[in-house]
N, CA, C and O atoms as a GROMACS GRO file, in nm:
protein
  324
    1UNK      N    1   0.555   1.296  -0.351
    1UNK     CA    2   0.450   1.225  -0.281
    1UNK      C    3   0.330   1.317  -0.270
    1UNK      O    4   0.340   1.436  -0.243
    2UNK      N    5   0.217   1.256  -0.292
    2UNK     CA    6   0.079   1.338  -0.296
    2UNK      C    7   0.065   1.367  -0.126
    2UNK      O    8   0.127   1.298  -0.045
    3UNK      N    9  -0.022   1.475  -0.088
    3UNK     CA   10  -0.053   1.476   0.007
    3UNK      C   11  -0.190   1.356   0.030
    3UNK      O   12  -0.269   1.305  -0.050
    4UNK      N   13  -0.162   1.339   0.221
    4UNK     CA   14  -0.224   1.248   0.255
    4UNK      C   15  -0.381   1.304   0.305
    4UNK      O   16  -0.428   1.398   0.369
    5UNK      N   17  -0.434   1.170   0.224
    5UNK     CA   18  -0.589   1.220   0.282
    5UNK      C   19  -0.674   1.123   0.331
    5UNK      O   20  -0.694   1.018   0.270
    6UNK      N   21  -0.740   1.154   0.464
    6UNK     CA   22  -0.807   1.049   0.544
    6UNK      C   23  -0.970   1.079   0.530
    6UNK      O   24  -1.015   1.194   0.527
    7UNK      N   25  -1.066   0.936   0.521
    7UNK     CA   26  -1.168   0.968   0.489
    7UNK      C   27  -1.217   1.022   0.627
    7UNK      O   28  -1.142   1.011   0.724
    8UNK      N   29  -1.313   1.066   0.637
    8UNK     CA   30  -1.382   1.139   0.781
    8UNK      C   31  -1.374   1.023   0.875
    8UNK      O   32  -1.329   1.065   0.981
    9UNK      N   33  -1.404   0.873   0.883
    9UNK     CA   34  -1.401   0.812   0.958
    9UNK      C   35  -1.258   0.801   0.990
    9UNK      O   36  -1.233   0.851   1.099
   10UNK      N   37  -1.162   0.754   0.932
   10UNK     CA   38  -0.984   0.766   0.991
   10UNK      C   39  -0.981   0.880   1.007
   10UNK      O   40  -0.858   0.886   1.010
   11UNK      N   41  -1.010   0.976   1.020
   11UNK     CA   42  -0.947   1.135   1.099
   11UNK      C   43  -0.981   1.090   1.216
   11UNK      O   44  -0.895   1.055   1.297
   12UNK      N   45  -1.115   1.085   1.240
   12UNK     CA   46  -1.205   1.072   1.385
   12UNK      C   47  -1.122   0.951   1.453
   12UNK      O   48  -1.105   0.975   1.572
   13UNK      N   49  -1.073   0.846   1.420
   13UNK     CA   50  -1.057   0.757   1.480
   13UNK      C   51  -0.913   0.786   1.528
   13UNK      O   52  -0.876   0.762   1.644
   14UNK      N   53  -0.806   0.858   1.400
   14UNK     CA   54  -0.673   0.856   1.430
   14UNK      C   55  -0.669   1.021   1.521
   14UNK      O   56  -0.575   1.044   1.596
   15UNK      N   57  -0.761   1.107   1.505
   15UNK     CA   58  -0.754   1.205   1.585
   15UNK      C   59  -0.797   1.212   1.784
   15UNK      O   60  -0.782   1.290   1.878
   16UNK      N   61  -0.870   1.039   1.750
   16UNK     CA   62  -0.915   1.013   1.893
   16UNK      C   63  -0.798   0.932   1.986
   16UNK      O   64  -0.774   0.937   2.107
   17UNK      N   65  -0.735   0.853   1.872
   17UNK     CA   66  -0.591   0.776   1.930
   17UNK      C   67  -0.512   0.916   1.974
   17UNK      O   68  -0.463   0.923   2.087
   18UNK      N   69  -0.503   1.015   1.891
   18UNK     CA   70  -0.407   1.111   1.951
   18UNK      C   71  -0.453   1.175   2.102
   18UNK      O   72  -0.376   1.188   2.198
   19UNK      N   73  -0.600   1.214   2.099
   19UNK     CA   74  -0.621   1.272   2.233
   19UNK      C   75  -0.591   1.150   2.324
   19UNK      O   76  -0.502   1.169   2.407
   20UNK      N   77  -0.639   1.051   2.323
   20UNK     CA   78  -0.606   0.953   2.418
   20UNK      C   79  -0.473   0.943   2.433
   20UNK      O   80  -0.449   0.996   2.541
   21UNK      N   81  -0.380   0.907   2.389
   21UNK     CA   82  -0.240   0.895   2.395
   21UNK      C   83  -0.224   1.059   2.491
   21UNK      O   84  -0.224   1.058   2.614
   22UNK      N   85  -0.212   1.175   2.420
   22UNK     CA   86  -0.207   1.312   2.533
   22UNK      C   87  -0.285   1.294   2.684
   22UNK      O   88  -0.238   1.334   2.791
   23UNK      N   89  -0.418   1.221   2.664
   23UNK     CA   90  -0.487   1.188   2.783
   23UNK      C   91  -0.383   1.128   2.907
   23UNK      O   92  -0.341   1.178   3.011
   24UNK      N   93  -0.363   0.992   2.839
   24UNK     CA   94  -0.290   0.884   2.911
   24UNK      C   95  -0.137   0.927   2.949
   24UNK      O   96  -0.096   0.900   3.061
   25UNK      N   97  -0.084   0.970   2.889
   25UNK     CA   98   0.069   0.997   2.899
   25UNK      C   99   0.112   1.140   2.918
   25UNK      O  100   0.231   1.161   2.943
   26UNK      N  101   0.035   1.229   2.911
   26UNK     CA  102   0.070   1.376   2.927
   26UNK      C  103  -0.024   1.429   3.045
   26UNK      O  104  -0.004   1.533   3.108
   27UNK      N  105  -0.144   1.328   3.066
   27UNK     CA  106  -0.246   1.356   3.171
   27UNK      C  107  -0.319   1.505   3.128
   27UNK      O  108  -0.376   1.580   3.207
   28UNK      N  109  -0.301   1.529   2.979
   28UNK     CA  110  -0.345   1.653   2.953
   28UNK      C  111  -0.460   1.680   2.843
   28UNK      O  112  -0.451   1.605   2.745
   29UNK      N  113  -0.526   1.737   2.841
   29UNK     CA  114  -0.681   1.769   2.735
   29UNK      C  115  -0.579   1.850   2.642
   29UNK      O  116  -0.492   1.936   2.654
   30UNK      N  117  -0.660   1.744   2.506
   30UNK     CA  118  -0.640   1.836   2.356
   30UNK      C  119  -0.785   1.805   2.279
   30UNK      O  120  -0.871   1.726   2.319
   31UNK      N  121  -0.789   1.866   2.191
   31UNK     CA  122  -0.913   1.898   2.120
   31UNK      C  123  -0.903   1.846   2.012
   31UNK      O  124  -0.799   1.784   1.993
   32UNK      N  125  -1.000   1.851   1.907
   32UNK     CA  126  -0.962   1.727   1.777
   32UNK      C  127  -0.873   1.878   1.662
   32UNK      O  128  -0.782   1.870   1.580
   33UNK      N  129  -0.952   1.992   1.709
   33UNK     CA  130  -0.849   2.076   1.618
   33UNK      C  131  -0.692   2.035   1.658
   33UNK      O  132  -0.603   1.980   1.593
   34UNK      N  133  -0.696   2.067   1.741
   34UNK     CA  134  -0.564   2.079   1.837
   34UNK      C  135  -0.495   1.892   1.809
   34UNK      O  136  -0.384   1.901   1.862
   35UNK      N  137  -0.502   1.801   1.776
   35UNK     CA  138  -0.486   1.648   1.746
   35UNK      C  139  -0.478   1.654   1.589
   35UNK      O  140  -0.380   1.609   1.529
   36UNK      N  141  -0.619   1.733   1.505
   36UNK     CA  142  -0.600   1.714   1.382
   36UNK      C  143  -0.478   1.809   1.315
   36UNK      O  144  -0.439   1.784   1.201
   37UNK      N  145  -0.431   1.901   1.383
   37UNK     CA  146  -0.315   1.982   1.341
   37UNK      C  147  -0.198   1.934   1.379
   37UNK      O  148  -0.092   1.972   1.327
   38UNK      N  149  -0.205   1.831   1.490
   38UNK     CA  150  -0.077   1.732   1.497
   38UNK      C  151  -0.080   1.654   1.416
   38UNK      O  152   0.002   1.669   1.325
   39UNK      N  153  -0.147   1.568   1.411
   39UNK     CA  154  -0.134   1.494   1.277
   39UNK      C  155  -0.126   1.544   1.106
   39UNK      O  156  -0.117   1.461   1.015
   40UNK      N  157  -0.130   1.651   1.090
   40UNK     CA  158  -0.113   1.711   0.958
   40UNK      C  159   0.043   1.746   0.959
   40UNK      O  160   0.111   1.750   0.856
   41UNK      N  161   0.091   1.772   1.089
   41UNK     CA  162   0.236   1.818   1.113
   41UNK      C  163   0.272   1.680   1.091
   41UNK      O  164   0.311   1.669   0.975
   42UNK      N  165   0.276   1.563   1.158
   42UNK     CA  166   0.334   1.460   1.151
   42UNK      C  167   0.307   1.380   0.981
   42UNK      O  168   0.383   1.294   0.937
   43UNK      N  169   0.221   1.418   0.929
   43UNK     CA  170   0.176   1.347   0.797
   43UNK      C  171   0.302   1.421   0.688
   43UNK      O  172   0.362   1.359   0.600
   44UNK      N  173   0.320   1.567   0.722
   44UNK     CA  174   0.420   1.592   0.616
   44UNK      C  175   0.529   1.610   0.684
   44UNK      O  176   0.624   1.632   0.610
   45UNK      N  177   0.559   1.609   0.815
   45UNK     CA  178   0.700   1.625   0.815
   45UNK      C  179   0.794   1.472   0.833
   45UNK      O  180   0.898   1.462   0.767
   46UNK      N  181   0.762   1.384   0.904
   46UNK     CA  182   0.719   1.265   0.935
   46UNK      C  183   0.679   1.146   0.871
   46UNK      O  184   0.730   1.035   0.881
   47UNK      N  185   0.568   1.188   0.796
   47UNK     CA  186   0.489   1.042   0.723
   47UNK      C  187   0.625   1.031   0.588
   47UNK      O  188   0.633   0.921   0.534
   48UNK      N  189   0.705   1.120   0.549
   48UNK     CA  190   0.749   1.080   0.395
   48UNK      C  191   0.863   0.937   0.433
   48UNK      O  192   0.886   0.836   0.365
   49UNK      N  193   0.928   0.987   0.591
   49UNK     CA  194   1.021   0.856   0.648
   49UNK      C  195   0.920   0.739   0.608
   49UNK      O  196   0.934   0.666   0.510
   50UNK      N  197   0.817   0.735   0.700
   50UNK     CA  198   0.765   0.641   0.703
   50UNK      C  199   0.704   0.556   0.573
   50UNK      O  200   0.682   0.436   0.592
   51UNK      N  201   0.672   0.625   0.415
   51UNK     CA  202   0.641   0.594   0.304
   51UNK      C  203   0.768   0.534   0.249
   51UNK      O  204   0.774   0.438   0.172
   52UNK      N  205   0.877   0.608   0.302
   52UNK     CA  206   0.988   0.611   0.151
   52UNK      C  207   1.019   0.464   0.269
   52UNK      O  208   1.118   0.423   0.208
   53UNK      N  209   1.009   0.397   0.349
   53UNK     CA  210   1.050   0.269   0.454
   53UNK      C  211   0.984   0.118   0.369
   53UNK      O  212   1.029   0.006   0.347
   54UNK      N  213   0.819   0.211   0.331
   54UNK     CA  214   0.730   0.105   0.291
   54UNK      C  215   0.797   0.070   0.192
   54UNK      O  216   0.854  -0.039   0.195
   55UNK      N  217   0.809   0.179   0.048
   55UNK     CA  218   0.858   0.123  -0.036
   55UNK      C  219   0.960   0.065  -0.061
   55UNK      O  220   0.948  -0.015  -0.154
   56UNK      N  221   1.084   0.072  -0.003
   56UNK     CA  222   1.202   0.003   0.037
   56UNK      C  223   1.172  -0.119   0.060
   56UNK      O  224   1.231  -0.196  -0.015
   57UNK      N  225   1.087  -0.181   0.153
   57UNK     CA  226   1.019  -0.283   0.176
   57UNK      C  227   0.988  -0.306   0.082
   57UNK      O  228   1.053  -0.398   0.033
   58UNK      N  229   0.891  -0.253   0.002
   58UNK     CA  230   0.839  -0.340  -0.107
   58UNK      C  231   0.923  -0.360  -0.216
   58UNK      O  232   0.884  -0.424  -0.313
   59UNK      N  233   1.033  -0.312  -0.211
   59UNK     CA  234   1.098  -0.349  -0.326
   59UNK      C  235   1.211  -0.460  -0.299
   59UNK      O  236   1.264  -0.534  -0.382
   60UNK      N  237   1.235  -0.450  -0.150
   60UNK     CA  238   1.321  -0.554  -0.132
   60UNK      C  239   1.230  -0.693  -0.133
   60UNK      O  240   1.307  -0.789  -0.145
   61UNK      N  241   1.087  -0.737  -0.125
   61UNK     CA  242   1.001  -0.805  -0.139
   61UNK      C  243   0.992  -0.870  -0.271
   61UNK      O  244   1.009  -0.990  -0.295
   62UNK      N  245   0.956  -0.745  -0.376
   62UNK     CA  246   0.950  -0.771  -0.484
   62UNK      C  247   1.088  -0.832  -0.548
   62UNK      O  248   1.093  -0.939  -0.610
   63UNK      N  249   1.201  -0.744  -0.523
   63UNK     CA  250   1.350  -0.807  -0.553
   63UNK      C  251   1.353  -0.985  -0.513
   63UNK      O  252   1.348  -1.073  -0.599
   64UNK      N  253   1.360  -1.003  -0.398
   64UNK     CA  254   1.310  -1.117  -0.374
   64UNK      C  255   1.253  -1.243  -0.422
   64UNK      O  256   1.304  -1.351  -0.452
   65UNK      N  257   1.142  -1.204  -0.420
   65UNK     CA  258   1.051  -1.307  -0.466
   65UNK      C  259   1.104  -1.294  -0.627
   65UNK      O  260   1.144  -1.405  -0.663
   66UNK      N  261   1.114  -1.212  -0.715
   66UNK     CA  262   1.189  -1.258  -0.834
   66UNK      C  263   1.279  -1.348  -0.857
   66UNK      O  264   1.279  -1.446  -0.932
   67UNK      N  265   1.383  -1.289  -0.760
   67UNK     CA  266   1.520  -1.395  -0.755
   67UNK      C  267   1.461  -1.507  -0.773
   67UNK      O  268   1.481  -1.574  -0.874
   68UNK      N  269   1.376  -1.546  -0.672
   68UNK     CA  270   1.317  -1.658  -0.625
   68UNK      C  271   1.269  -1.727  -0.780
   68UNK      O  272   1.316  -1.827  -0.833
   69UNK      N  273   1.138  -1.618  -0.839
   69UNK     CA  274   1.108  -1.652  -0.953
   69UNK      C  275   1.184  -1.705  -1.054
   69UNK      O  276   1.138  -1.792  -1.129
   70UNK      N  277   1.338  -1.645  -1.069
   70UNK     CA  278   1.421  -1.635  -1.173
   70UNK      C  279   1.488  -1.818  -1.177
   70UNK      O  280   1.503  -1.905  -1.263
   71UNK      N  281   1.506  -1.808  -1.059
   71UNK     CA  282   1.512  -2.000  -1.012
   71UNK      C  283   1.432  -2.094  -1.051
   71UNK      O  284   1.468  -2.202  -1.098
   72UNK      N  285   1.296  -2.049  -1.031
   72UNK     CA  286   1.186  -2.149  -1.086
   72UNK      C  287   1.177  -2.186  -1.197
   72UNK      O  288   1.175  -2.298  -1.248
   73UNK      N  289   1.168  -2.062  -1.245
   73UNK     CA  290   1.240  -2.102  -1.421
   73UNK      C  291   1.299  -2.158  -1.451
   73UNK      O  292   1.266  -2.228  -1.546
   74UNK      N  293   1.455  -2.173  -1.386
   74UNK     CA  294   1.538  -2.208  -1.448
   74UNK      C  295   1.536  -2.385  -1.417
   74UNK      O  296   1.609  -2.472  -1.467
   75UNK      N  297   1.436  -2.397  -1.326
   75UNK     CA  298   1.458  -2.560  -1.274
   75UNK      C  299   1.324  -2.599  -1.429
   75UNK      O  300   1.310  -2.708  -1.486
   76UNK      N  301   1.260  -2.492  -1.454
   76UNK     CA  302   1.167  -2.544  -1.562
   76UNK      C  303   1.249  -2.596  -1.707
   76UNK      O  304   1.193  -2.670  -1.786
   77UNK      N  305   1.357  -2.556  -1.723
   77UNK     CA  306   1.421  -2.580  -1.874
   77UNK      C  307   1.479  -2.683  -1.883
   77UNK      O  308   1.560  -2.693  -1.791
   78UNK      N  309   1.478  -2.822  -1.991
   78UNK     CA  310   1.477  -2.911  -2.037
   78UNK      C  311   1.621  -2.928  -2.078
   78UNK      O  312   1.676  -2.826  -2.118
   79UNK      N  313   1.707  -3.061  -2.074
   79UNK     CA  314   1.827  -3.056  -2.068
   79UNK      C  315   1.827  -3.071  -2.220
   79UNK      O  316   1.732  -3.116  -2.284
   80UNK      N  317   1.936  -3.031  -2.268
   80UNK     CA  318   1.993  -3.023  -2.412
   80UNK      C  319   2.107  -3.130  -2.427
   80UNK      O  320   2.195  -3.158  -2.345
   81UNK      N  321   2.082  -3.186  -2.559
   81UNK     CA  322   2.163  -3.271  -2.614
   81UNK      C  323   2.302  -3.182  -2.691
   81UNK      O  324   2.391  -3.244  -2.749
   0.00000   0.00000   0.00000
């Protein structure tokens, strides 16, 4: 998996969810260094669960909807003499 990269606007935004969340629930001040180095910890130690979940998903999706496909077809074929 490539490393993850956020354009300047998702850092700022996901580095501001983090101070807030420490704000609200820890009642404690962090800094965007101090937020953006949590989230770099959580992106590689963390984010690969969360990727290798998506794709699982998407393949059970894709599996899926084939099956599905593989049916359609088969209601398409013309009876034989």
């Amino acid at each position: 998996m490539s490393d993850i990269k956020f354009s300047k606007d998702e850092l700022d935004r996901i580095t501001g969810k983090i101070k807030t969340y420490f704000h609200d629930e820890f009642d404690q001040e962090i800094g965007a260094f101090e937020a953006e180095f949590l989230l770099e910890f959580l992106c590689e130690e963390i984010g690969p669960y969360f990727y290798n979940r998506g794709l699982s998903d998407a393949h059970n999706l894709f599996s899926g909807k084939f099956e599905e496909l593989g049916y359609l077809i088969q209601e398409l074929e013309k009876p034989t003499i």
